[in-house]
N, C-alpha and C positions, 0 to 999 in steps of 0.2 A: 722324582729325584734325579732324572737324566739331567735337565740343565746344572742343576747344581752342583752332580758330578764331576762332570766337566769344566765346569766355573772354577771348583774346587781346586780342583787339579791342574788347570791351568796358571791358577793365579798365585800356586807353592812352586811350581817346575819352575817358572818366568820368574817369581823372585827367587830363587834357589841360583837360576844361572845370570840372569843381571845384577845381582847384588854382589856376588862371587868377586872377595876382595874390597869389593866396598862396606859392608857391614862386617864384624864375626861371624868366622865359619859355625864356630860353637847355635848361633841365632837359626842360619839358614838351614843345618846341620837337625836341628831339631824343631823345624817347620810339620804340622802334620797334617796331611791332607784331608783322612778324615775328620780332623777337629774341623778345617776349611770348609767342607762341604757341609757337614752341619751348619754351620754359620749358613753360608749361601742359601741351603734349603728352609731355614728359618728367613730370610732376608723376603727368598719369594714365595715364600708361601704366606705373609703377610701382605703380600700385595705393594705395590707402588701411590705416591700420593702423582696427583696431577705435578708433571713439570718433573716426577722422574721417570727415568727407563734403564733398563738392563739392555743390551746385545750383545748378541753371540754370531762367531764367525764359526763355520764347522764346514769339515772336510771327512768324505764316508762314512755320513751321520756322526759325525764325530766334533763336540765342540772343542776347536782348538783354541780360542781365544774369545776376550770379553773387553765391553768397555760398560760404564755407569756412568749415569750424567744426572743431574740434575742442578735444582738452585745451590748459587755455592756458598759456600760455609762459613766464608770469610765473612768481619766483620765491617768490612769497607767494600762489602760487595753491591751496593744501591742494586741491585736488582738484576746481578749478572748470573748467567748459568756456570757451570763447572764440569769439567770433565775427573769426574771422582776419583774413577780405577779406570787404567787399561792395560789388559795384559795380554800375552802370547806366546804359546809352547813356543820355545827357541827351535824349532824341525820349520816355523813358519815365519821366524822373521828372515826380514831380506825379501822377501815374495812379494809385496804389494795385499800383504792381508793387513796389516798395520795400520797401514796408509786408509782401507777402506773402511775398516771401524772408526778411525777416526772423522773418516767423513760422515757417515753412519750418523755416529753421536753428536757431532756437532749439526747438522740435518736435523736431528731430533728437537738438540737444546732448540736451534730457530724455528721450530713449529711450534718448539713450546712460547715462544714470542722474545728469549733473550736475544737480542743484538751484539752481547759481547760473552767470551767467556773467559776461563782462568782453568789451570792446575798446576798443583805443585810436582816438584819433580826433585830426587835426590840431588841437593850440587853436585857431589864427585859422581851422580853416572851418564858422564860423556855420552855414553851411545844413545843415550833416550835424549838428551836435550838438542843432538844431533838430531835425533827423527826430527821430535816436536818442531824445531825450525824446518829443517826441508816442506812439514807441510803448513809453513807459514803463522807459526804461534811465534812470542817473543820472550825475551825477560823481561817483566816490568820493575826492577829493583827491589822489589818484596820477598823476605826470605825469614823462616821461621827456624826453631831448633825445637826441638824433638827427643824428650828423654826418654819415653814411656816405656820403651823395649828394654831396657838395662843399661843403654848407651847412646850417646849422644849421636842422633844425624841431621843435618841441617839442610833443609830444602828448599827451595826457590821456585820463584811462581813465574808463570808464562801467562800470556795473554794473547786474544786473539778474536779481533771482529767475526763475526758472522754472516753479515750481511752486507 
């Protein structure tokens, strides 16, 4: 249960304080870790198919941040990877641990053999589509909307060779 823990908890704190003002506080407000980690611990405890992977970033045994990659989801994706999830306790952005997961995962996606990949990203949260470019992903004009939560958020896709 350790990774999942941490997965867990990393990935309610990181949306609890990047969402902060972009969604309802009421949503982030009643995020709950433990339901998080359950999920997580059911995700690996079924194991990964070829083409995906979970990593984890940790500081004094301690996972502080995650990313997921595998093939993506999209329906115009001819055979690109994706970077799923990535998150990270806010005590660790700004550090350069961001930056190494996501090389990490994209390292992974081109062993798994994709050439290109994609992930969505909230529109309104400036601070993430800032990372995302710094480390050379783009927008490619592709943006979806998203009721499923109780309200609407619309999010936009970045893209990004790999090799």
């Amino acid at each position: 249960m350790g990774d999942s823990m941490g997965i867990g908890l990393a990935h309610v704190r990181s949306w609890q304080a990047a969402y902060k003002g972009l969604v309802p506080q009421h949503y982030l407000d009643g995020l709950d870790p433990v339901q998080r980690v359950q999920v997580w611990a059911r995700q690996l405890s079924e194991g990964h198919q070829v083409g995906q992977a979970v990593l984890v970033a940790e500081a004094d045994d301690e996972v502080v941040g995650f990313v997921s990659v595998g093939p993506s989801r999209d329906d115009d994706a001819n055979g690109q990877g994706e970077v799923w999830a990535i998150y990270l306790l806010p005590d660790f952005w700004g550090q350069g641990v961001g930056k190494a997961l996501m090389r990490a995962g994209s390292e992974r996606l081109r062993g798994f053999g994709f050439t290109e990949a994609t992930l969505w990203v909230l529109g309104t949260n400036e601070r993430a589509r800032r990372f995302y470019e710094a480390v050379g992903w783009a927008p490619d004009g592709a943006s979806k909307r998203d009721d499923s939560r109780g309200f609407p958020i619309t999010e936009v896709r970045y893209r990004h060779r790999l090799g």
